[in-house]
KOLFI-733382 format. One line per 10 residues: number of its first residue (from 0); their letters; for each residue x, z, y of C-alpha. Coordinates in nm, 3 decimals. Example, Ala and Ser with C-alpha at 12.3 -4.5 7.8 and 13.67 -1.06 7.14 Angstrom:
0 = AS = 1.230,0.780,-0.450  1.367,0.714,-0.106
//
This chain:
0 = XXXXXXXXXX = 9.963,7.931,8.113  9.659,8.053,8.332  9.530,7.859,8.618  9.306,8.120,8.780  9.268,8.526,8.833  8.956,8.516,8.637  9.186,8.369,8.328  9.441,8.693,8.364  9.340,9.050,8.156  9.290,9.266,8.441
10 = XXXXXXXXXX = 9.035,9.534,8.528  8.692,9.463,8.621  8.748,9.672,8.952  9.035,9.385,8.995  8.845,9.116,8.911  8.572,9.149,9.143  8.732,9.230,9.437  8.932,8.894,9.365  8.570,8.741,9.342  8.449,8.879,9.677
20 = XXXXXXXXXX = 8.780,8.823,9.895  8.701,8.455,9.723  9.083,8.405,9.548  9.033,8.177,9.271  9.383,7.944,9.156  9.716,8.117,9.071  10.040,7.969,9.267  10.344,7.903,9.033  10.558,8.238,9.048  10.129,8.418,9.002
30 = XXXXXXXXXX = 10.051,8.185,8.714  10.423,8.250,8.529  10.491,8.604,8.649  10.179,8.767,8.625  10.135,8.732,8.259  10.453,8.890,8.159  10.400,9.211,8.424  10.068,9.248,8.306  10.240,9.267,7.961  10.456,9.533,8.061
40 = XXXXXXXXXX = 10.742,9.306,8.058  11.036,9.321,8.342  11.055,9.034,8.574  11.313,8.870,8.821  11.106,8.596,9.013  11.268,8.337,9.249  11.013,8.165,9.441  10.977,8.058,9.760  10.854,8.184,10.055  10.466,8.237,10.123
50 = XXXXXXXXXX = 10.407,8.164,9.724  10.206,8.478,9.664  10.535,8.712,9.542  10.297,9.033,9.673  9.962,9.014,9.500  10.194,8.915,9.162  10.307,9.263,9.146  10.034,9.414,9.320  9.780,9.375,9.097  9.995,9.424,8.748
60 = XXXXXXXXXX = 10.083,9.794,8.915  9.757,9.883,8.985  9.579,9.757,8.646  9.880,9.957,8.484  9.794,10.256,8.689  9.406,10.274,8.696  9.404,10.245,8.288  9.667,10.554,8.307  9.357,10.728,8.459  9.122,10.591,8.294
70 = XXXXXXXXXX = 9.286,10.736,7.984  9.264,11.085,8.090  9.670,11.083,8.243  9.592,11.147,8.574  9.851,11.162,8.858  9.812,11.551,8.966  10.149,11.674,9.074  10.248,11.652,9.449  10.539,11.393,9.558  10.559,11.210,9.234
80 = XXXXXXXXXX = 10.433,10.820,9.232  10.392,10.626,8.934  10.531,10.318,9.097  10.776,10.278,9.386  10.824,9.952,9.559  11.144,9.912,9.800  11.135,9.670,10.096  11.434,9.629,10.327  11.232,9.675,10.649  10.962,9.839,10.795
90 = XXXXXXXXXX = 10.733,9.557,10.882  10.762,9.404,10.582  10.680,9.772,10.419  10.343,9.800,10.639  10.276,9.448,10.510  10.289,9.547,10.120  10.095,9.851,10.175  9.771,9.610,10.338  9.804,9.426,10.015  9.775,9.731,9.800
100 = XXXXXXXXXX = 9.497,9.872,10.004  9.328,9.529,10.004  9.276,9.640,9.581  9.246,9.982,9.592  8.880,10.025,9.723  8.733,10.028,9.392  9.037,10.124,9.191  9.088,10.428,9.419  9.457,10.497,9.374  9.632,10.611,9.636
110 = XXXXXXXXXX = 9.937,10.444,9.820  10.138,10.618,10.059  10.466,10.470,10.249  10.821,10.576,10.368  10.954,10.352,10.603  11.282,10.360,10.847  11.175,10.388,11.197  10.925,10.653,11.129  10.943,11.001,11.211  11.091,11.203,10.933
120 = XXXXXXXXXX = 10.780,11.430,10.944  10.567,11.138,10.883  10.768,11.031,10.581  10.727,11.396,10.466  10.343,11.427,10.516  10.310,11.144,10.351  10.456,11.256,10.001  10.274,11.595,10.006  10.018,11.536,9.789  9.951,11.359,9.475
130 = XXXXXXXXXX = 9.959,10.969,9.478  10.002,10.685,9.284  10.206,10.427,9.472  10.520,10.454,9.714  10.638,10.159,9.943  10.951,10.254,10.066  11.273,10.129,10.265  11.571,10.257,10.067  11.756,10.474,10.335  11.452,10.671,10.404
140 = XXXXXXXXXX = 11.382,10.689,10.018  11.682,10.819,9.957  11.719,11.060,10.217  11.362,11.202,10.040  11.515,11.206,9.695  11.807,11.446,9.852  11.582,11.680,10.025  11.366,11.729,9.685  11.092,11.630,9.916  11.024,11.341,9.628
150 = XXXXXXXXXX = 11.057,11.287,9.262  11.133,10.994,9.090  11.109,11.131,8.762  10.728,10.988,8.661  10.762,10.618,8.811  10.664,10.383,8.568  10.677,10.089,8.741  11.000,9.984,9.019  10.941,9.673,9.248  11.249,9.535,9.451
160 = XXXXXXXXXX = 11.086,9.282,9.719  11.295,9.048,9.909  11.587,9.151,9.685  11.847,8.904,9.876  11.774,9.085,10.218  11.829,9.413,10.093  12.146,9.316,9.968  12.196,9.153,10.298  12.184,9.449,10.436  12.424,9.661,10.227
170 = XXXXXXXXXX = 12.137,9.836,10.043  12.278,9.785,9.725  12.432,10.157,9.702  12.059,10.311,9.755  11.892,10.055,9.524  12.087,10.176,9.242  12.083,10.549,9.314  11.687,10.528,9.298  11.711,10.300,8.997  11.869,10.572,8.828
180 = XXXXXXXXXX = 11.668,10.859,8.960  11.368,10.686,8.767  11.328,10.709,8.404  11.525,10.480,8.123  11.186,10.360,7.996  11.029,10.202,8.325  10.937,9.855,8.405  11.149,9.659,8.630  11.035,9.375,8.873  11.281,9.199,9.162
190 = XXXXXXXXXX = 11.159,8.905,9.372  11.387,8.721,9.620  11.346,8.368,9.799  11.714,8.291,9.689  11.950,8.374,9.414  12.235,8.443,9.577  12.595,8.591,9.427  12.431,8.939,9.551  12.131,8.925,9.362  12.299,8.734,9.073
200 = XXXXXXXXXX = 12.523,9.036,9.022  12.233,9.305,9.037  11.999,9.114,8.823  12.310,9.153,8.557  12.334,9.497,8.635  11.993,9.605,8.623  11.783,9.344,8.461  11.957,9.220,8.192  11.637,9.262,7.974  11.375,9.073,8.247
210 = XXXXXXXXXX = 11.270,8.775,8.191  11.413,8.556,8.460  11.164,8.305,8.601  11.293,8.049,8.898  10.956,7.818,9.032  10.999,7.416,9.083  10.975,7.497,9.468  11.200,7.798,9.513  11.573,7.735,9.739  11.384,7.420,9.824
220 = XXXXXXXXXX = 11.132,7.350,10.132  10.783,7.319,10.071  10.569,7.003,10.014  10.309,7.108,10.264  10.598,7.168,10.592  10.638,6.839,10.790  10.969,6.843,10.977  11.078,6.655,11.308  11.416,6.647,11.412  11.466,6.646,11.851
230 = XXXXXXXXXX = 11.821,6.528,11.939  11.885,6.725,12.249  12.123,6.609,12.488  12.389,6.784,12.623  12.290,7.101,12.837  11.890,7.017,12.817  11.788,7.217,12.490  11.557,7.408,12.719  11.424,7.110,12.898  11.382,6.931,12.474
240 = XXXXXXXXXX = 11.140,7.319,12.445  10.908,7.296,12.688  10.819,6.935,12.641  10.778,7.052,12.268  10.517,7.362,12.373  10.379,7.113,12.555  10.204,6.938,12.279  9.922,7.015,12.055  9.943,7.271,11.759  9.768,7.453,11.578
250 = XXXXXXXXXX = 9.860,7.811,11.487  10.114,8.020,11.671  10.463,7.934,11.712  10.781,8.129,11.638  11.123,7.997,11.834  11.418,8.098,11.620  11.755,8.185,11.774  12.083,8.331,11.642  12.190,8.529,11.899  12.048,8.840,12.027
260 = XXXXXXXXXX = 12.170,8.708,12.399  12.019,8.364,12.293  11.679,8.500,12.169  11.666,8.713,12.518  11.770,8.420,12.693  11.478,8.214,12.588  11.238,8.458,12.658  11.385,8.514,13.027  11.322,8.119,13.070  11.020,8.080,12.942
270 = XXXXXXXXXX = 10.863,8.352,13.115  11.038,8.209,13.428  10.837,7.862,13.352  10.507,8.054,13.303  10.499,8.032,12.897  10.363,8.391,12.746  10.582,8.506,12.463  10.743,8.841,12.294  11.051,8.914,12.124  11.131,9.019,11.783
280 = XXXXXXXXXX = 11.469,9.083,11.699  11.691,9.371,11.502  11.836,9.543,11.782  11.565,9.684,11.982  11.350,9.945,12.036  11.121,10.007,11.721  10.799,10.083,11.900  10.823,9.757,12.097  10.955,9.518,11.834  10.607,9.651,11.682
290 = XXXXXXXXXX = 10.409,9.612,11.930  10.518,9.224,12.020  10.456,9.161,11.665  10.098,9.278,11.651  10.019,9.133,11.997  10.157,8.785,11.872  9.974,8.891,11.519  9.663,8.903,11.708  9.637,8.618,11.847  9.725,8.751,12.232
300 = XXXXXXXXXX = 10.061,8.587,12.271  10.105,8.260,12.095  10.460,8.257,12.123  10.742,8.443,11.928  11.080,8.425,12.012  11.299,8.571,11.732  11.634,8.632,11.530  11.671,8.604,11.177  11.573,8.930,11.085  11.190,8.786,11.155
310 = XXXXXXXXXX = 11.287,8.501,10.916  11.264,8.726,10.581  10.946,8.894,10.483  10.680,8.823,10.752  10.359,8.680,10.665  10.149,8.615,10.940  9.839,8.393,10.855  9.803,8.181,11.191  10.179,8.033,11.247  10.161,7.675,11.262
320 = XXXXXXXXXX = 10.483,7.558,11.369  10.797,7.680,11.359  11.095,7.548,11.625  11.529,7.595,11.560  11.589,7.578,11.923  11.914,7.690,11.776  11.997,7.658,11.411  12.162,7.857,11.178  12.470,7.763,11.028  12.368,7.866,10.640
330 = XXXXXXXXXX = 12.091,7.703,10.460  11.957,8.041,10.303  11.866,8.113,10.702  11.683,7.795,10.713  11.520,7.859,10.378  11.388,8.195,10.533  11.302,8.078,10.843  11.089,7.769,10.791  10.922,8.001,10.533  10.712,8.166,10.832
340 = XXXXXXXXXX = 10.443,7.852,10.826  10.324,7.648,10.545  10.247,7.920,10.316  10.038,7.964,10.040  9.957,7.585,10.016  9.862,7.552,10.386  10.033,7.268,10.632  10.343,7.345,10.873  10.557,7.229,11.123  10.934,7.305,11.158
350 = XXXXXXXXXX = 11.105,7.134,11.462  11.475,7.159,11.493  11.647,7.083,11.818  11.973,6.925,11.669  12.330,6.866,11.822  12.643,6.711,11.648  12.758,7.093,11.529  12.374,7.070,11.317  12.532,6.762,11.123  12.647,6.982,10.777
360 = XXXXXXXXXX = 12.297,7.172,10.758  12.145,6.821,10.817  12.330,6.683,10.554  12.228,6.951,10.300  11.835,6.924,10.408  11.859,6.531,10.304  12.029,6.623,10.025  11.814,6.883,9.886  11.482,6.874,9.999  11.187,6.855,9.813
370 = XXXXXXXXXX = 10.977,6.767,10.090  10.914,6.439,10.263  11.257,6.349,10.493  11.235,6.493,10.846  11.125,6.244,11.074  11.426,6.224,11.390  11.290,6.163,11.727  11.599,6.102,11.973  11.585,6.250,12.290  11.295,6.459,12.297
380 = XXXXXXXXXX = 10.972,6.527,12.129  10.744,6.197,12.148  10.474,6.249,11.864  10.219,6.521,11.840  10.268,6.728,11.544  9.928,6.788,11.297  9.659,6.955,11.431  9.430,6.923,11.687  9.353,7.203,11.891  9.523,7.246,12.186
390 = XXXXXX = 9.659,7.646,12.192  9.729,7.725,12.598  9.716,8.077,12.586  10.093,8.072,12.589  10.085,7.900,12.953  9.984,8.125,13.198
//
């Protein structure tokens, strides 16, 4: 099994711009996945969160596609990728088509998105010409495919990311009509976090010829997340927060709620106490859900208070700590959520603020947890998580 890029057979226009943006070792789902892509072969990869599930398609599509060129078979009709990838949200879209465009300086393919929350005239502008790659979320895809605006009929190469959230999300009738607007000869790749009933019964649909690969770490929490548990007394979970922001960390912190009345709720009180934050959450207005997430993406607002829509599929670099204030009832939502920090390798903090109704999701984290057992501090936070700096520019 390879250990680094340099050990995989892709392009030199690849290779180097691995070199220069200085990625060297392969995680677990890179080192067993990317093999059998690059091979042509169709994948379903489980793997947990932050494990580098992007670049491992990524970078089979576009060594696939280049040598296409290279080969004289050009892409030179209008509206016809060679690869579609389907995402179940727009930020999450935006993300993937960063990664692509991180690789396609020297390769020069072109990758174009379609993404719910756009302006239909966007999503059409963007198809007009010839391209290589689509990133798409499957309503807007779909809605394409109707108009004739888009054909399917050249992909060679179909990526389902974050399968278990599109299914989540009743996308299940769209993912199969553009399945079968694609050609019967066409490689196949789904990733997920989880392998839930949904995705079981898709992957037997769909894949029944991938080769199934599940890493060591995946349903499981990560090594490199430390985890503190704050009994909070009765009626003082807010008081238990603010002694928490209080401390040291380093990185920005995302508050997870499961309520759209309790994620507004915290922001109202923080803001009232002086703490800086945004909101991200399903049911609001497009433009501003964007906007809070770049301005916390920045580095402007350190704070990020959020449902569990912002647990699947975000990957921003600088979180350091995430805090339950209140948990969710299902360990997948945990799985998800803790997934923000301690990605790729790099250290994290979860802190859940725990009352008796936690006790069953407790119970399964001592069960199955692969990483150290959370440390419980009664009564409010007492020890400083890791990290040193001290972030105040959530404190106005």
């Amino acid at each position: 099994m390879p250990t680094t890029f340099a050990d995989l057979e892709l392009l030199p226009s690849l290779q180097g711009t691995l070199a220069a943006r200085e990625l060297v070792q392969l995680t677990e789902v890179q080192a067993r996945a990317l093999p059998e892509l690059i091979a042509r072969k169709s994948v379903v990869a489980i793997a947990e969160t932050g494990s580098g599930k992007t670049m491992t398609y990524v970078l089979p599509i576009l060594d696939r596609l280049k040598r296409m060129e290279d080969a004289g078979n050009r892409v030179e009709a209008e509206g016809e990728p060679r690869a579609v990838v389907i995402v179940p949200t727009r930020e999450l879209g935006e993300q993937v088509a960063v990664v692509f465009k991180t690789f396609t300086h020297d390769t020069r393919l072109r990758v174009r998105t379609v993404l719910g929350g756009q302006k239909m005239k966007l999503n059409k502008d963007n198809v007009a010409g010839a391209f290589e790659v689509l990133v798409a979320t499957p309503g807007r895809l779909e809605k394409l495919i109707a108009a004739k605006t888009l054909s399917l009929a050249a992909v060679r190469f179909i990526v389902l990311d974050e399968a278990d959230q599109l299914l989540d999300l009743g996308f299940l009738p769209q993912v199969m009509e553009v399945v079968r607007a694609c050609p019967s000869q066409r490689q196949l790749a789904l990733f997920s976090a989880t392998m839930s009933a949904e995705v079981t019964g898709l992957v037997s649909r769909v894949f029944s010829d991938a080769e199934v690969i599940e890493t060591s770490g995946s349903q499981k929490l990560v090594p490199t997340l430390q985890t503190r548990h704050v009994d909070v007394p009765d009626g003082r979970r807010f008081e238990a927060l603010v002694r928490l922001l209080e401390l040291p960390s380093k990185g920005g912190t995302i508050l997870f709620a499961n309520t759209r009345q309790q994620v507004d709720g915290i922001a109202i009180q923080l803001r009232e106490a002086g703490w800086d934050c945004v909101v991200h959450r399903g049911d609001m207005d497009p433009v501003e859900r964007r906007a809070n997430l770049r301005a916390f993406r920045d580095g402007r607002v350190d704070l990020l208070v959020a449902s569990d829509m912002s647990a699947r599929g975000l990957d921003i670099e600088h979180v350091g700590r995430v805090i339950n204030v209140h948990l969710p009832r299902e360990m997948e939502n945990y799985l998800h959520r803790v997934g923000r920090t301690a990605r790729a390798g790099k250290v994290g903090l979860v802190v859940n603020l725990v009352t008796p109704r936690d006790a069953p999701l407790l119970k399964l984290l001592d069960d199955g947890s692969k990483a150290p057992k959370a440390v419980r501090t009664p009564r409010g936070p007492r020890v400083a998580p890791p990290g040193s700096p001290d972030l105040r520019r959530g404190r106005r």
